[in-house]
C-alpha positions in Angstrom: 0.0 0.0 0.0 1.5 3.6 -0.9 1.9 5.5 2.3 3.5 8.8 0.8 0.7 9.4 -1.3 0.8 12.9 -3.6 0.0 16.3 -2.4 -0.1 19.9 -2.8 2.6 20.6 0.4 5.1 18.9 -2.7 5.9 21.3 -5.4 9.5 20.3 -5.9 10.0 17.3 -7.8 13.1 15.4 -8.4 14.0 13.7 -11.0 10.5 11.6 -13.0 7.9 11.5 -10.5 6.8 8.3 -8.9 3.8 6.9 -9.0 3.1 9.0 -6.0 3.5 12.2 -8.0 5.4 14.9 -7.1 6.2 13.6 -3.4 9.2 11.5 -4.2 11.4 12.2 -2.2 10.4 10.4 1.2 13.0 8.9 4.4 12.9 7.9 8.1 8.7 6.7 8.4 8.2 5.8 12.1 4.0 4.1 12.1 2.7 4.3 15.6 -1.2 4.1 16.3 -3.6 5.2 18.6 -6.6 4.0 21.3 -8.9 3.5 18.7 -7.0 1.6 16.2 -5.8 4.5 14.0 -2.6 3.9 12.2 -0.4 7.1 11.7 2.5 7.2 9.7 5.0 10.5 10.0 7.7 10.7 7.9 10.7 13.5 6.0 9.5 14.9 2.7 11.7 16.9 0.6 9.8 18.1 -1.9 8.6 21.7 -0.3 8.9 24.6 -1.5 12.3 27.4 -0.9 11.9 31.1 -0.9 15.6 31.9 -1.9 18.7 31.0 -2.2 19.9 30.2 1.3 16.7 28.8 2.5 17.2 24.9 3.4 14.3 23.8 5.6 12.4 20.4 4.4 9.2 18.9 6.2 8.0 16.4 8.1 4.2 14.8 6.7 1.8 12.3 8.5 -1.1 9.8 6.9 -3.9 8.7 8.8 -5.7 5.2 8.3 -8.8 4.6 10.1 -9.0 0.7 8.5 -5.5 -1.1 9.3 -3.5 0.4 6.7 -6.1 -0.4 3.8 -6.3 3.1 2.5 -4.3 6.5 4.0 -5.7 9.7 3.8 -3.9 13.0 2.4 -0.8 13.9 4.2 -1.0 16.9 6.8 1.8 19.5 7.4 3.3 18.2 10.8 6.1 21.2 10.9 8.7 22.3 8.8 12.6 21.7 10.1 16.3 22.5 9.5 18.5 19.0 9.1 22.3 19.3 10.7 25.2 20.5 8.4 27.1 18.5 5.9 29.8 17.3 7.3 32.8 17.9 5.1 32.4 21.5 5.1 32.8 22.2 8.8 35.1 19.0 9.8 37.9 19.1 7.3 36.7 17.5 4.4 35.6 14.4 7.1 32.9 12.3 6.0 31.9 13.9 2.5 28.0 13.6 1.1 26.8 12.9 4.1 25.4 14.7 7.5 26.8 15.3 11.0 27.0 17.1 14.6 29.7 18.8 14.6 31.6 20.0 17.9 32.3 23.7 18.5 35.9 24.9 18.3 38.6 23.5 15.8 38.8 20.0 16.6 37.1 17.0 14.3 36.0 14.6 16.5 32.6 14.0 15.6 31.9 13.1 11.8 29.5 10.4 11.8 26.4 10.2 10.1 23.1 12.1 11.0 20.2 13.9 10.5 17.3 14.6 11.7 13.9 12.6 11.7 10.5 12.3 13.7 9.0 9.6 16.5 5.5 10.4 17.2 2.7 8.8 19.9 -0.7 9.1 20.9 -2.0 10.1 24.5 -4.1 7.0 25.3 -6.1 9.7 27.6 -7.3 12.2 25.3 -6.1 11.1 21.3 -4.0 13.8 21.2 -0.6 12.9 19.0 2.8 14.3 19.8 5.7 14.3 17.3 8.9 15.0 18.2 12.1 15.8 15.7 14.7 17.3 15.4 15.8 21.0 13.9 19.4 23.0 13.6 16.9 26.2 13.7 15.0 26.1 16.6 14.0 29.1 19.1 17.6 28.5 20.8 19.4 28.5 17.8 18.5 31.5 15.3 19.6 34.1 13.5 19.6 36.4 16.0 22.5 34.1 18.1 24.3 33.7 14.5 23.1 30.6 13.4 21.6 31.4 9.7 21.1 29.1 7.0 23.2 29.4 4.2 21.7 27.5 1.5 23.4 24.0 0.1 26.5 22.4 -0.6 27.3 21.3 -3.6 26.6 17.3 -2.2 22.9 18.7 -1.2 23.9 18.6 2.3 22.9 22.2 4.4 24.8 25.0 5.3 24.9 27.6 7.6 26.9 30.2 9.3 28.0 29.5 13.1 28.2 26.0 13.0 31.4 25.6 14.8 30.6 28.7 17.2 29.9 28.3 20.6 26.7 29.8 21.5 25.4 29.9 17.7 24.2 27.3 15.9 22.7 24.0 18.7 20.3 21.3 17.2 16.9 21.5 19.5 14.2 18.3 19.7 11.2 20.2 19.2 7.1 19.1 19.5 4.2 19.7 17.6 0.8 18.6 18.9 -2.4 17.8 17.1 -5.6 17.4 19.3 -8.0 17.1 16.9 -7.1 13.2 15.1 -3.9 15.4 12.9 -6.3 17.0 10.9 -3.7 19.8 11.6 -0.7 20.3 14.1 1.1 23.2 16.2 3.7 23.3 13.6 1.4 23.3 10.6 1.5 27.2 11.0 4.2 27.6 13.1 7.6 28.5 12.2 10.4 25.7 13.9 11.6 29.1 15.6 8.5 29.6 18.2 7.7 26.0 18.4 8.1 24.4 21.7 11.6 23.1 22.9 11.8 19.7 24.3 15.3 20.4 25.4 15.7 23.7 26.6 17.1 23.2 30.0 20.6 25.0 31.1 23.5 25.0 28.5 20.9 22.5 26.1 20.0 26.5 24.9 23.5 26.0 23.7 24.5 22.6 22.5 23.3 20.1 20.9 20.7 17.3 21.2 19.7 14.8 18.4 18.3 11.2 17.6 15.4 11.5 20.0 12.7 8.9 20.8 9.0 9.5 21.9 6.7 7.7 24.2 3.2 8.2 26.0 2.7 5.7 28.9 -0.5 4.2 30.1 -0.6 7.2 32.4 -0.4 10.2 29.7 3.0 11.0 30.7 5.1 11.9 27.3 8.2 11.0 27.4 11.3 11.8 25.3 15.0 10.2 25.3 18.0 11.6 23.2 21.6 12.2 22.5 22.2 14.9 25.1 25.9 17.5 24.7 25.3 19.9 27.6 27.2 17.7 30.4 31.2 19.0 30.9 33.0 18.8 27.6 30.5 17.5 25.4 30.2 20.4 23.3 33.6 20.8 22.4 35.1 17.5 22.0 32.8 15.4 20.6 31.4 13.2 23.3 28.1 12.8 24.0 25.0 11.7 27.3 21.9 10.4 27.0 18.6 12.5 28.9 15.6 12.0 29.0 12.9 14.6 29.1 8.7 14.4 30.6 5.8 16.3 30.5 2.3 16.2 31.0 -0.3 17.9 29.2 -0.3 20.9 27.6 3.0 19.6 26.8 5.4 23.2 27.1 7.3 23.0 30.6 9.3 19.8 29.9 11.9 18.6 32.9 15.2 16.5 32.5 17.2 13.8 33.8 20.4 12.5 32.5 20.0 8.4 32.5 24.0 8.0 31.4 26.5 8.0 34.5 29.0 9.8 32.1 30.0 10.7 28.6 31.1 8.7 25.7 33.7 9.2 23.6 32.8 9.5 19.8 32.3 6.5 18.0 35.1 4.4 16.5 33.6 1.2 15.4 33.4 2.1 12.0 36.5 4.0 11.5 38.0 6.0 8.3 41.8 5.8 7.6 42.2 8.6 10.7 40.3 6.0 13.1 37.4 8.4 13.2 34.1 6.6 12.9 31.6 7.3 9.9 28.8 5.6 12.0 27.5 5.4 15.3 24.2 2.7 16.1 22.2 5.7 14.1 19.0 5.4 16.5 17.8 4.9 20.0 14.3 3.9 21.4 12.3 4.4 24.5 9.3 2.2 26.1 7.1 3.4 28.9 5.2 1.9 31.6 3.7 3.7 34.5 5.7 6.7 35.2 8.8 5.2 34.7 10.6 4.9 31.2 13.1 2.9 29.5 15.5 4.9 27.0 17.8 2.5 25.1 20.9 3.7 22.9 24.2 2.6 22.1 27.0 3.5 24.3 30.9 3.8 23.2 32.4 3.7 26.4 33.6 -0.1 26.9 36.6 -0.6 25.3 37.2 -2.3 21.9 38.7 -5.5 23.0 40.4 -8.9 21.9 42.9 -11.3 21.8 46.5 -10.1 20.9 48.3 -11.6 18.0 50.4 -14.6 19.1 48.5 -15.5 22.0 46.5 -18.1 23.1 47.9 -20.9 20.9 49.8 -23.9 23.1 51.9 -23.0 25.4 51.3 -19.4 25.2 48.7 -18.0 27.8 45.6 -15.6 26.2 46.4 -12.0 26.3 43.6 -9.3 26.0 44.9 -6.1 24.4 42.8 -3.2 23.4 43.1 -1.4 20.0 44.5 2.2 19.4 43.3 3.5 15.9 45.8 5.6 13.7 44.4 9.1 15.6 45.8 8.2 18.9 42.1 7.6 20.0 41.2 4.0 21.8 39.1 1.8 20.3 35.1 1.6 21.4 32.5 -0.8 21.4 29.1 -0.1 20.8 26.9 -1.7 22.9 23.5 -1.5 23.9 22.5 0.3 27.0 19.0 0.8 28.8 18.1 2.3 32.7 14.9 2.4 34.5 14.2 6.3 34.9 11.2 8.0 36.3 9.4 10.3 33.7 10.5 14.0 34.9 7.7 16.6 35.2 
């Protein structure tokens, strides 16, 4: 069954359009549904509209089905958003034609691949549906603290002034809310600018906060998990926490908790000839129950071990040794981490 199907909201095509029309260019579809059996399905378009040259936002689009996913109404405006910054231009040529979170200052620690996507849930009180994603223009990070889009590089990747800055440009996990079955949402008419921050707590006005996840428990708490850089160096070298945010209705005043005991060091699993990994685990998830909820991520601070070369045959006793890649950086594992957290309010 076609989910994306074709719509006005897509007026830039690329390439021969698809047997959805004009809206063919779709990514990152999260379904979720709702008390009554409603299936939603929000994903990234990339056909809108630009007003000029250095404009770069793209949008996020939800379908409704009423009949398990027989037929899908039109898709509804959900918000528009800014992605992160191509990576090569702001991290030494690191990583080219594809997306990242840079650190502030002149170091290139963090190149892996990102961007930003959408994780939306249903209040089982009240039908209302929450849909969280990410945006490198947010209330926090604007023109008016030097963050301004600058158009496209020539990969198609964005741009913008004040990336590397401290105090300028800082991805924000953002909501918009729909409370009447998304016939419309907050963000339908609302630039990503005055939209309401998940994460704007302390220094996350400043830095950065990405891959989040969304939840509603059984209660009609709303919960929200993410990549976190506002704890001690974060920002600046690359590392990164895990929080978790909570709110209950009307959704605005959201409080925070950091579930990781400390940071991790950037990824170095999948490393380029520097040792500098292209990927991290990409996403994270979140389940609720009650008020308490459990985020789950991948976490790089256990050591990339194994057994060193000329060991362990007869005679010779197995030797762990670690790894140091060519960077001077030790070697990571990711593995898979979870904590039991009551939903802040």
């Amino acid at each position: 069954m076609l989910v994306s199907k074709s719509s006005p909201l897509c007026t830039n095509t690329f390439g021969f359009p698809t047997p959805n029309g004009p809206c063919n260019e779709n990514q990152d579809s999260q379904p979720f549904t709702g008390p009554d059996g409603s299936l939603y399905v929000v994903y990234t378009n990339y056909n809108n509209t630009l007003s000029g040259p250095t404009d770069n936002h793209n949008h996020f689009l939800m379908v409704k089905s009423t009949d398990g996913g027989a037929t899908f109404g039109a898709p509804v405006l959900v918000s528009n958003f800014y992605d992160l910054p191509d990576c090569a231009t702001y991290q030494n040529g690191l990583d080219a034609g594809r997306l990242c979170v840079p650190e502030k200052g002149p170091t290139n620690n963090s190149i892996f691949r990102a961007n930003n996507y959408a994780s939306g849930a249903v209040n089982p009180k009240n039908g209302n549906i929450v849909i969280t994603f990410g945006s490198y223009i947010n209330k926090d990070s604007n023109e008016k603290n030097g963050c301004v889009p600058a158009g496209f590089a020539a990969d198609g990747a964005n741009l913008y002034t004040g990336v590397k800055t401290p105090g300028a440009c800082n991805n924000d996990i953002l909501v918009s809310i729909s409370r009447n079955g998304g016939t419309s949402f907050t963000g339908t008419t609302t630039d990503p600018r005055q939209l309401t921050s998940v994460t704007s707590t302390g220094k996350q006005k400043t830095t950065d906060q990405f891959w989040q996840w969304a939840s509603f428990s059984n209660t009609g708490r709303f919960a929200v998990s993410y990549y976190d850089r506002q704890y001690g160096q974060d920002e600046f070298n690359g590392s990164s926490d895990v929080s978790l945010s909570g709110v209950d209705d009307p959704y605005k005043e959201f409080g925070t908790v950091r579930a990781t005991s400390g940071s991790m060091p950037p990824p170095t699993q999948f490393p380029d000839v520097n040792g500098a990994s292209l990927f991290y685990g990409d996403y994270t998830g979140l389940a609720t129950v009650g008020d308490i909820a459990y985020p789950i991520w991948m976490d790089t601070r256990g050591m990339d071990r194994f057994l060193c070369p000329g060991t362990g045959a007869p005679g010779v006793p197995p030797s762990i040794c670690a790894l140091t890649e060519p960077n001077g950086v030790k070697a990571n594992d990711q593995d898979i981490y979870t904590v039991a957290l009551r939903i802040p309010h």
